[in-house]
MOPAC internal coordinates of N, CA, C and O (Angstrom, degrees):
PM7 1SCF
backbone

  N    0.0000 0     0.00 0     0.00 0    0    0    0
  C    1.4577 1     0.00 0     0.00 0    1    0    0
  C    1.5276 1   108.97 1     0.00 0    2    1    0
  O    1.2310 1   126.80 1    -1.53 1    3    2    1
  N    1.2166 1   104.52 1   178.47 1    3    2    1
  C    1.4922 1    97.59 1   179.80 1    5    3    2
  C    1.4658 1   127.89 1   -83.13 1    6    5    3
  O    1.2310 1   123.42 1   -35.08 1    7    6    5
  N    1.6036 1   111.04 1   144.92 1    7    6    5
  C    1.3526 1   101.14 1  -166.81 1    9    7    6
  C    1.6813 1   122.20 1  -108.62 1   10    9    7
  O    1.2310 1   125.93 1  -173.80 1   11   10    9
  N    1.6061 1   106.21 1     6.20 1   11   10    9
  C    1.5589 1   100.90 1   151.44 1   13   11   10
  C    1.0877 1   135.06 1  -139.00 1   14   13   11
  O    1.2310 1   102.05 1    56.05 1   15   14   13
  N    0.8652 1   150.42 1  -123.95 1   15   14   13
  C    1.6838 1   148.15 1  -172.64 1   17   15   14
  C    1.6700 1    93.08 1   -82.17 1   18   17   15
  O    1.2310 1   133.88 1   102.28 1   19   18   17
  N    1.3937 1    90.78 1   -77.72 1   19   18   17
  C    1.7899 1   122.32 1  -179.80 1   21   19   18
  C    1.1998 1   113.67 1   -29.35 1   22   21   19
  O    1.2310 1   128.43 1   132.86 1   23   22   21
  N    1.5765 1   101.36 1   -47.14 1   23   22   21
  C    1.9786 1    95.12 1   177.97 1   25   23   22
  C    1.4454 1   109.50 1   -92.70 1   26   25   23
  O    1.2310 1   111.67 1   166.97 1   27   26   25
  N    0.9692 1   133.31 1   -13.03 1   27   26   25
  C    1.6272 1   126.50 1   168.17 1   29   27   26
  C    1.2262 1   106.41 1   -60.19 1   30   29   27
  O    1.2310 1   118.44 1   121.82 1   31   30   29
  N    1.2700 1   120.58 1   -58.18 1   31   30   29
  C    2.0091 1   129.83 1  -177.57 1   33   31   30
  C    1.4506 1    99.63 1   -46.83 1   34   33   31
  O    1.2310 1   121.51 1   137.58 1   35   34   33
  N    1.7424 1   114.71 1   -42.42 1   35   34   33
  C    1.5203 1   100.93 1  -176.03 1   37   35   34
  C    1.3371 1   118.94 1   -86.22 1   38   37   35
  O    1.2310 1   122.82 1   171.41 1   39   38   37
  N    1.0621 1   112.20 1    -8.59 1   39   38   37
  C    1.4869 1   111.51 1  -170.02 1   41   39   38
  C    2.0890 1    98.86 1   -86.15 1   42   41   39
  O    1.2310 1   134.20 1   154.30 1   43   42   41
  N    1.3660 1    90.14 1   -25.70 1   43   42   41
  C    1.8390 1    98.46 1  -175.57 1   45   43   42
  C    1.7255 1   100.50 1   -74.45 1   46   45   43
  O    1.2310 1   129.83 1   134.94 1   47   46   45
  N    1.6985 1    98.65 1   -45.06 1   47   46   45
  C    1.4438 1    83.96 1   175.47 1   49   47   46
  C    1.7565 1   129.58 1   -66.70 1   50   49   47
  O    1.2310 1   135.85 1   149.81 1   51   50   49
  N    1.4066 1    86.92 1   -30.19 1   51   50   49
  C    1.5966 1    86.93 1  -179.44 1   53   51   50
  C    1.5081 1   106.43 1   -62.46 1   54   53   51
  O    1.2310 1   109.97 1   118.00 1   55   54   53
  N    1.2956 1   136.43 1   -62.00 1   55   54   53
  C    0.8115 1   141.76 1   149.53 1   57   55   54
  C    1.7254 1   114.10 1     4.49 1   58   57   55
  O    1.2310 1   116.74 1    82.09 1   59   58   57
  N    1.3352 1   123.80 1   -97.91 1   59   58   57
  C    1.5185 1   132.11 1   178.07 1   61   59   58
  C    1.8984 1   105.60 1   -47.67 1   62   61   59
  O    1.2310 1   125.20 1   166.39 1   63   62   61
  N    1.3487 1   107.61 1   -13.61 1   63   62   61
  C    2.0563 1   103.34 1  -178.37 1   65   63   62
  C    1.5354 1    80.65 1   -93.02 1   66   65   63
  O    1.2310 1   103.29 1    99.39 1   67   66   65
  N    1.1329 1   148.31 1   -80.61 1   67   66   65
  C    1.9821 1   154.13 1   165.09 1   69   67   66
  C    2.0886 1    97.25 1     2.11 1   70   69   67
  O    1.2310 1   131.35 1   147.83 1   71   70   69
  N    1.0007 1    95.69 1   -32.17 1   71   70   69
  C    1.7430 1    98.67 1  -164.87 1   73   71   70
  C    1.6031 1    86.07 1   -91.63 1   74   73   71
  O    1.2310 1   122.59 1   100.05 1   75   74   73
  N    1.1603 1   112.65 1   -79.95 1   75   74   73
  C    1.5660 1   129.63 1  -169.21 1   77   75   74
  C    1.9740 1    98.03 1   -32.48 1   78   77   75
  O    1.2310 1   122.46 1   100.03 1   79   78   77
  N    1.1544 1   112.89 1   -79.97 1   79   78   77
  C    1.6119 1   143.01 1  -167.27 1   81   79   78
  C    1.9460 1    75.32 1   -34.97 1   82   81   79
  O    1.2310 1   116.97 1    86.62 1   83   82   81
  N    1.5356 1   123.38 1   -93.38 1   83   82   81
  C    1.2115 1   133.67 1  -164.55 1   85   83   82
  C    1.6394 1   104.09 1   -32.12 1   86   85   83
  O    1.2310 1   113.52 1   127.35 1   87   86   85
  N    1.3043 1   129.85 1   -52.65 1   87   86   85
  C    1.1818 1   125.80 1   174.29 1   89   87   86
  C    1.4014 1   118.89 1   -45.21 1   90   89   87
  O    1.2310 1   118.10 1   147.71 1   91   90   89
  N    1.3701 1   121.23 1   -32.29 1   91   90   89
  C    1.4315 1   131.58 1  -148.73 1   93   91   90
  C    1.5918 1    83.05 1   -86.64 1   94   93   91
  O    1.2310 1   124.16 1   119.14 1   95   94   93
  N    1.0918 1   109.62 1   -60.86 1   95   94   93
  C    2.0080 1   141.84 1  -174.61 1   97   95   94
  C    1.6981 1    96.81 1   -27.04 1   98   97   95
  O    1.2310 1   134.73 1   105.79 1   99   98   97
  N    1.3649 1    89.12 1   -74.21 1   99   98   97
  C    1.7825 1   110.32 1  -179.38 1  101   99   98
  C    1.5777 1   110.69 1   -34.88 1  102  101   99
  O    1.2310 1   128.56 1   121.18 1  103  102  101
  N    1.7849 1   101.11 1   -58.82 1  103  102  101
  C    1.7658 1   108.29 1   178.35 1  105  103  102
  C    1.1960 1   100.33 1   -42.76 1  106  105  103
  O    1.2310 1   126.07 1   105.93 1  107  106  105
  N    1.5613 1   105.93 1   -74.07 1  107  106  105
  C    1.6771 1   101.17 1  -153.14 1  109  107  106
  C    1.7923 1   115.52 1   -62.15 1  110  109  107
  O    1.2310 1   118.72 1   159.05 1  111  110  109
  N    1.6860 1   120.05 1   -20.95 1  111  110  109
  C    1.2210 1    94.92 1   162.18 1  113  111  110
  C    1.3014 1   124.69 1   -67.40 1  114  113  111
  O    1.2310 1   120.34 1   161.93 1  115  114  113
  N    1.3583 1   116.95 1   -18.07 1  115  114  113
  C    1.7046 1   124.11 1  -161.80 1  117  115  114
  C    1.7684 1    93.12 1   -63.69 1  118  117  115
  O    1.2310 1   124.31 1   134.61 1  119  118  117
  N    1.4949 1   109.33 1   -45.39 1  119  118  117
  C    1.7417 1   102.99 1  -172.12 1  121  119  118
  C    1.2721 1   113.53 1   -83.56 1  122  121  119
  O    1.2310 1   121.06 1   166.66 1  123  122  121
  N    1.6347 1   115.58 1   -13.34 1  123  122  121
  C    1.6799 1   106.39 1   177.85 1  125  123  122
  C    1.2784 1   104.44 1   -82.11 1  126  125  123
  O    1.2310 1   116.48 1   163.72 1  127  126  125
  N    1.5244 1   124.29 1   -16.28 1  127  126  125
  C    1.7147 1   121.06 1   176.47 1  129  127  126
  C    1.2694 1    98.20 1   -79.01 1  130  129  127
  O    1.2310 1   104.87 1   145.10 1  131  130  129
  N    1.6446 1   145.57 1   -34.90 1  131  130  129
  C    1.0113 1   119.16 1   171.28 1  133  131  130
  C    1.3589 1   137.80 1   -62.58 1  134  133  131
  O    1.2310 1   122.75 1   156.30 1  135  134  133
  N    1.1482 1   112.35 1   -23.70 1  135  134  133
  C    1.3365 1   126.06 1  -175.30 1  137  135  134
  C    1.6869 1   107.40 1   -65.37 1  138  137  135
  O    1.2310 1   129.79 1   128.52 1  139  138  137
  N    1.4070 1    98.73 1   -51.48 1  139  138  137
  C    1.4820 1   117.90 1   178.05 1  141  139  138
  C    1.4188 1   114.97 1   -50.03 1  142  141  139
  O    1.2310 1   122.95 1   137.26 1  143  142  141
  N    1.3885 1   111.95 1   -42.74 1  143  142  141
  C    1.6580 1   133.34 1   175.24 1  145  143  142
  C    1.8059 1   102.37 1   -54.44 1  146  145  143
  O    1.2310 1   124.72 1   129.14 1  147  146  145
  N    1.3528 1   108.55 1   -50.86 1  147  146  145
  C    1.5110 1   113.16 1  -153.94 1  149  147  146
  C    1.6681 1    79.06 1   -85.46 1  150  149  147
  O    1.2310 1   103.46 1   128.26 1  151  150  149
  N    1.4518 1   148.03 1   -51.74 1  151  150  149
  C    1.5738 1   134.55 1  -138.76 1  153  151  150
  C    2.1076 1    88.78 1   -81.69 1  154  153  151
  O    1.2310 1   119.85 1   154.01 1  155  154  153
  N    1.5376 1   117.90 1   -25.99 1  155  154  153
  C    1.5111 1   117.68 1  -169.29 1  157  155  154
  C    1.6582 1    92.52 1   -92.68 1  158  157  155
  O    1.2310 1   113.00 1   147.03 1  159  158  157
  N    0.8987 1   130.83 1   -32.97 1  159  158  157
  C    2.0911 1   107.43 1   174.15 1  161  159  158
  C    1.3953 1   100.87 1   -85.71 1  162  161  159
  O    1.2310 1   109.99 1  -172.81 1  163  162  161
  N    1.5272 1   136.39 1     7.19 1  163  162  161
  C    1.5827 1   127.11 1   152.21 1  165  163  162
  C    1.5959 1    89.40 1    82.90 1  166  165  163
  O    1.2310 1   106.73 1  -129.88 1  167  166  165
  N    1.6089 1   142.30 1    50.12 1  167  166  165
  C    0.9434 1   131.11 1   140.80 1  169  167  166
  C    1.3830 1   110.99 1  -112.70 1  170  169  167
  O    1.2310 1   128.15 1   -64.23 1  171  170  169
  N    1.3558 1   101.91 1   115.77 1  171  170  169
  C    1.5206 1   115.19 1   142.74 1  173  171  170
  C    1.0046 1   139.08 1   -31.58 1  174  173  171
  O    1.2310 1   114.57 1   102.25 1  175  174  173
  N    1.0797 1   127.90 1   -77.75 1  175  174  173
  C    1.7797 1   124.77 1  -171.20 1  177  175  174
  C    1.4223 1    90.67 1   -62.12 1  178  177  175
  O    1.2310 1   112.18 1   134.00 1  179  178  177
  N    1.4906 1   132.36 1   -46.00 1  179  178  177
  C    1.2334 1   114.19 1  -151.26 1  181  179  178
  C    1.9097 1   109.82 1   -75.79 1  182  181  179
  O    1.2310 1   127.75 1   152.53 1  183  182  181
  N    1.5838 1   102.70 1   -27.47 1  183  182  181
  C    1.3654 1   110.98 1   159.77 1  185  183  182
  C    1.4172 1   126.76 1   -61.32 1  186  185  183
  O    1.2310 1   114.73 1   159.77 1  187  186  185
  N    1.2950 1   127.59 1   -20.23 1  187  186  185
  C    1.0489 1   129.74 1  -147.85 1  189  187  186
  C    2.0831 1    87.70 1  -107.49 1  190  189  187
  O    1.2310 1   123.96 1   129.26 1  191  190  189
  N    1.5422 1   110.00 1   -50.74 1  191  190  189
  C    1.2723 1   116.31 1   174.38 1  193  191  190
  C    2.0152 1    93.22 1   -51.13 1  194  193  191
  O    1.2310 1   119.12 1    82.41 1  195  194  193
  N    0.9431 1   119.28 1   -97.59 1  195  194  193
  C    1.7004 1   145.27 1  -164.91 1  197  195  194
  C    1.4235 1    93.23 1   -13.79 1  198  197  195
  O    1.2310 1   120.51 1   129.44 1  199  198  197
  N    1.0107 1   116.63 1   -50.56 1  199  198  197
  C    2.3309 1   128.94 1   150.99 1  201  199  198
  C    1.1577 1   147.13 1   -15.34 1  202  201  199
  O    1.2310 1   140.03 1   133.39 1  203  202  201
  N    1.5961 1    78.76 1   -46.61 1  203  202  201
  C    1.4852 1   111.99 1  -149.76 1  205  203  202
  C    2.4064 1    82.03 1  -105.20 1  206  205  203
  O    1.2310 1   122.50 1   140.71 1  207  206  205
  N    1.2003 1   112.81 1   -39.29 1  207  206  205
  C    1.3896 1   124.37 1   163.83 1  209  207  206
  C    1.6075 1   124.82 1   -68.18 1  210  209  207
  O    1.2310 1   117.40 1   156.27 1  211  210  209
  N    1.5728 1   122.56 1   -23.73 1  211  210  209
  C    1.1901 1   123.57 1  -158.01 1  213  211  210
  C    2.0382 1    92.91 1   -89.68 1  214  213  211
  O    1.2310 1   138.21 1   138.37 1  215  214  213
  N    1.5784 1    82.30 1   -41.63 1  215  214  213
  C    1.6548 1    89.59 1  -164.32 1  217  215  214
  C    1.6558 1   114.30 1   -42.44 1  218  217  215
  O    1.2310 1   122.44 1   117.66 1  219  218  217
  N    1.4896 1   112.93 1   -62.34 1  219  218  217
  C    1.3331 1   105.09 1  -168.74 1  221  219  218
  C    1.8047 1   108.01 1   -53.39 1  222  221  219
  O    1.2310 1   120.59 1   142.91 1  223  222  221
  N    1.3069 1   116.49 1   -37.09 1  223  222  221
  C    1.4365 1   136.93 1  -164.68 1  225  223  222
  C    1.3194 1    83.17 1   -39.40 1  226  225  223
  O    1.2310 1   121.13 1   103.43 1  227  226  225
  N    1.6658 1   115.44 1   -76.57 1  227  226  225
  C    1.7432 1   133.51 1  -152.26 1  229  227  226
  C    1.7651 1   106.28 1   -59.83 1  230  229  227
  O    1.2310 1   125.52 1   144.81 1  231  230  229
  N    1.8083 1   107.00 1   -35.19 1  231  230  229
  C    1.3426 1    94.30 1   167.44 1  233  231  230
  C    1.7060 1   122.21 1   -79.19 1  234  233  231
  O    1.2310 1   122.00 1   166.69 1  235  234  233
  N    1.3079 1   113.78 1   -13.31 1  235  234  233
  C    1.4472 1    95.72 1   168.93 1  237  235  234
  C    1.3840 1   117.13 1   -78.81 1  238  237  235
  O    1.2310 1   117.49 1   161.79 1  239  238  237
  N    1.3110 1   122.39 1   -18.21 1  239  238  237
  C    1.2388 1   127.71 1   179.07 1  241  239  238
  C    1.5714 1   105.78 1   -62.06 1  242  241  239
  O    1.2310 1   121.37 1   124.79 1  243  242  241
  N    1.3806 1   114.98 1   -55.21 1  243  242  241
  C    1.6890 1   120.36 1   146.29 1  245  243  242
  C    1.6741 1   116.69 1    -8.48 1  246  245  243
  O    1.2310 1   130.97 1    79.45 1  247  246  245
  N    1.4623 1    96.43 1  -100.55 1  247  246  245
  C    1.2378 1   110.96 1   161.71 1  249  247  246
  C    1.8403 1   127.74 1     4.56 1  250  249  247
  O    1.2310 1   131.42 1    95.63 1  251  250  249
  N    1.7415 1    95.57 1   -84.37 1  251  250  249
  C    1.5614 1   125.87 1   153.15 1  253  251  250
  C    1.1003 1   122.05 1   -31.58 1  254  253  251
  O    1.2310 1   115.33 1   161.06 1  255  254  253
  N    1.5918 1   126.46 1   -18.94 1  255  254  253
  C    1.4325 1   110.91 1  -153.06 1  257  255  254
  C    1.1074 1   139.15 1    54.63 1  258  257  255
  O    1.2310 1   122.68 1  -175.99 1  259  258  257
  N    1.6038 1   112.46 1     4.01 1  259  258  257
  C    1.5342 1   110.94 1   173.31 1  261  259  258
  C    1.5820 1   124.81 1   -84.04 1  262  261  259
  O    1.2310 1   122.35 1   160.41 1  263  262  261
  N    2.0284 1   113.11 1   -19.59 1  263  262  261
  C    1.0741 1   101.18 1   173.39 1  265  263  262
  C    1.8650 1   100.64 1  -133.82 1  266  265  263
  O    1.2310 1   120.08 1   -38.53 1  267  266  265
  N    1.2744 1   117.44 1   141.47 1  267  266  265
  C    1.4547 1   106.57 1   166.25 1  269  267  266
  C    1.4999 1   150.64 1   -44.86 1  270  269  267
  O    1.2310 1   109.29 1   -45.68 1  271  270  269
  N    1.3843 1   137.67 1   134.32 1  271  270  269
  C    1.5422 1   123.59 1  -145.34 1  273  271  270
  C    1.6038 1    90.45 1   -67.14 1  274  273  271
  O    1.2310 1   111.02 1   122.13 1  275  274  273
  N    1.3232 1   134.50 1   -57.87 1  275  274  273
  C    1.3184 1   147.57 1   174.68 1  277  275  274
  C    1.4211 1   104.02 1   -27.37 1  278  277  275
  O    1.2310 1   114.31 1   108.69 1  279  278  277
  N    1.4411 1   128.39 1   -71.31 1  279  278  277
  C    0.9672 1   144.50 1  -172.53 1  281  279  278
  C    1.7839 1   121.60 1   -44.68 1  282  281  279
  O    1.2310 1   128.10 1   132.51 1  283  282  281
  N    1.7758 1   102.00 1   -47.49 1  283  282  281
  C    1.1856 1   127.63 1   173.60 1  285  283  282
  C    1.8525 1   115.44 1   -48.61 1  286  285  283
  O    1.2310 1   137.92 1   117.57 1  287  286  285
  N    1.8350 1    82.88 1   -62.43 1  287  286  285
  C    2.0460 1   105.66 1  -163.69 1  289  287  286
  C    1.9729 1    98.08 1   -69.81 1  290  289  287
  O    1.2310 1   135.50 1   159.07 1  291  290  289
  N    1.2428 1    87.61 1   -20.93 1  291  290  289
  C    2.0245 1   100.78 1   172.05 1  293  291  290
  C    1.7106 1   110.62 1   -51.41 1  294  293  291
  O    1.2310 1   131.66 1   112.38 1  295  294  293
  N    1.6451 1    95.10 1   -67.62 1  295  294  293
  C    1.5706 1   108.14 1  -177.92 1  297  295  294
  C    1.4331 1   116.29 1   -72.00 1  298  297  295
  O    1.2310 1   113.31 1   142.81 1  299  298  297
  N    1.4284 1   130.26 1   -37.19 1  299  298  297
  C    1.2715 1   122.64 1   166.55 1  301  299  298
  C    1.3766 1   123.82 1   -62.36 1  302  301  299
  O    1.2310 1   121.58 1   166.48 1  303  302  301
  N    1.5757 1   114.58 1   -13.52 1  303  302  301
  C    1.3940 1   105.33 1  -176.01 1  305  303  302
  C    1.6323 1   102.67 1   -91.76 1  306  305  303
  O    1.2310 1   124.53 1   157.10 1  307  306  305
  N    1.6235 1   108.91 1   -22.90 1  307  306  305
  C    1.7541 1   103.55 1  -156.22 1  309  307  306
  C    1.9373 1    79.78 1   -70.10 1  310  309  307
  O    1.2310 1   131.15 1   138.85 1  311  310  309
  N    1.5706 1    96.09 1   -41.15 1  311  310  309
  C    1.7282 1   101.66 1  -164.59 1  313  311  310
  C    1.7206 1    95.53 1   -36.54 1  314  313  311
  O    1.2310 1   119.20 1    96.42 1  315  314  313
  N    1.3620 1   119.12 1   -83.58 1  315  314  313
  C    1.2482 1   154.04 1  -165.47 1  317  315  314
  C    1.6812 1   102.14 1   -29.39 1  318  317  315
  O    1.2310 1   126.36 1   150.52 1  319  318  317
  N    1.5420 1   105.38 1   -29.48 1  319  318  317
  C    1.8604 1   101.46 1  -168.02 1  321  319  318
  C    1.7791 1    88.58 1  -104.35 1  322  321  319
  O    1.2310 1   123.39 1   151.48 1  323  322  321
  N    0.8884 1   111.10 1   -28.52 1  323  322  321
  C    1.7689 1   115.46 1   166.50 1  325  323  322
  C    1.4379 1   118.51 1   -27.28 1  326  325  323
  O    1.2310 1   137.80 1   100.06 1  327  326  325
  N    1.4263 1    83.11 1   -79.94 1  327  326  325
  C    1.9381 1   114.29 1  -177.39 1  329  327  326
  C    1.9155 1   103.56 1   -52.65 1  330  329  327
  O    1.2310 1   132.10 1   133.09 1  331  330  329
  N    1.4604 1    94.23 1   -46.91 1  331  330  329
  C    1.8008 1    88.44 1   177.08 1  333  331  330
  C    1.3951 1   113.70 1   -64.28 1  334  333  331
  O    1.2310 1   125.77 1   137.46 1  335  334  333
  N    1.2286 1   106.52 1   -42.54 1  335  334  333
  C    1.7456 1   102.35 1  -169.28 1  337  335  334
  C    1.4930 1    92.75 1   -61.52 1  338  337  335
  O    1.2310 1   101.94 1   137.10 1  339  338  337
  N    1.3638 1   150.59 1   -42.90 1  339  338  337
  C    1.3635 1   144.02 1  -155.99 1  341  339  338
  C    1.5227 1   102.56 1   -69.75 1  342  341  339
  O    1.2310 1   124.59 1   134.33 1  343  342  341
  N    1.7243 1   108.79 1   -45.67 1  343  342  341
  C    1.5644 1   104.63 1  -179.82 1  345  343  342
  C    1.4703 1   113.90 1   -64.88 1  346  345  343
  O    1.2310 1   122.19 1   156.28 1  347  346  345
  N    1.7191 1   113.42 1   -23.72 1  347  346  345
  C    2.0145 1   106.24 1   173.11 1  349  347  346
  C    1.1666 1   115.98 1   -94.09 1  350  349  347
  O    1.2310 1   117.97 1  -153.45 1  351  350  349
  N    1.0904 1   121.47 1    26.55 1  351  350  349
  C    1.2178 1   130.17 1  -177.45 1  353  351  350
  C    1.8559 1   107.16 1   -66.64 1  354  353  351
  O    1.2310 1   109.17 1   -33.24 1  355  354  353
  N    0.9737 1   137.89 1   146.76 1  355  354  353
  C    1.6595 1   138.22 1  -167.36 1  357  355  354
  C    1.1357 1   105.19 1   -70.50 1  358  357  355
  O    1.2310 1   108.96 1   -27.16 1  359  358  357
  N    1.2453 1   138.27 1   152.84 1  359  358  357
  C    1.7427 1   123.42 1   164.02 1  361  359  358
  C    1.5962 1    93.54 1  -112.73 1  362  361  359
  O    1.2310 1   127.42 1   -71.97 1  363  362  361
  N    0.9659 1   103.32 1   108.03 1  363  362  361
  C    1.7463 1   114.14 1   155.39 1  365  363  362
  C    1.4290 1   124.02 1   -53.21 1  366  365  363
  O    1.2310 1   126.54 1   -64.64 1  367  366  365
  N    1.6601 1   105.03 1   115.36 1  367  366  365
  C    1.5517 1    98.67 1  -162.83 1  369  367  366
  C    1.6727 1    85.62 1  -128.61 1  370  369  367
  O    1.2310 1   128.36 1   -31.16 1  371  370  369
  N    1.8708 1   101.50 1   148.84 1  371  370  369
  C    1.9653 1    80.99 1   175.88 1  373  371  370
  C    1.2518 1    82.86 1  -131.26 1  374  373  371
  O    1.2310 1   120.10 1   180.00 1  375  374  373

């Protein structure tokens, strides 16, 4: 454990950023599963909205330091060409 003043405070802080950081983590998967939810039942708008919500999320996570800028502009783009391909998708008419 820690053996002075200095490292107890850090180990408490690290500690309460470990709590904070995971919360942040949790959000932003909670909106990248939605997105994922709305592009696999083949709605559009609702993919395209859920998108249109995840983005700022993933850049504050940026922001936060909880997720990398690279990492972020990565998932919004695969997201982003996802959601389009669902809206060109053909409509089968007979």
């Amino acid at each position: 454990m820690a053996n002075t003043p200095q490292s107890a405070k850090r180990a408490r802080q690290s500690e309460a950023r470990f709590k904070i950081n995971k919360m942040r983590r949790s959000r932003i998967r909670t909106f990248l599963r939605k997105v994922e939810e709305a592009i696999a039942s083949g709605d559009n708008a609702a993919a395209r909205e859920a998108l249109r919500q995840a983005q700022p999320e993933l850049m504050r996570g940026v922001s936060k330091g909880v997720v990398k800028k690279n990492t972020a502009s990565r998932k919004i783009s695969r997201l982003a060409a996802r959601v389009k391909a669902t809206g060109a998708a053909p409509v089968a008419t007979a």
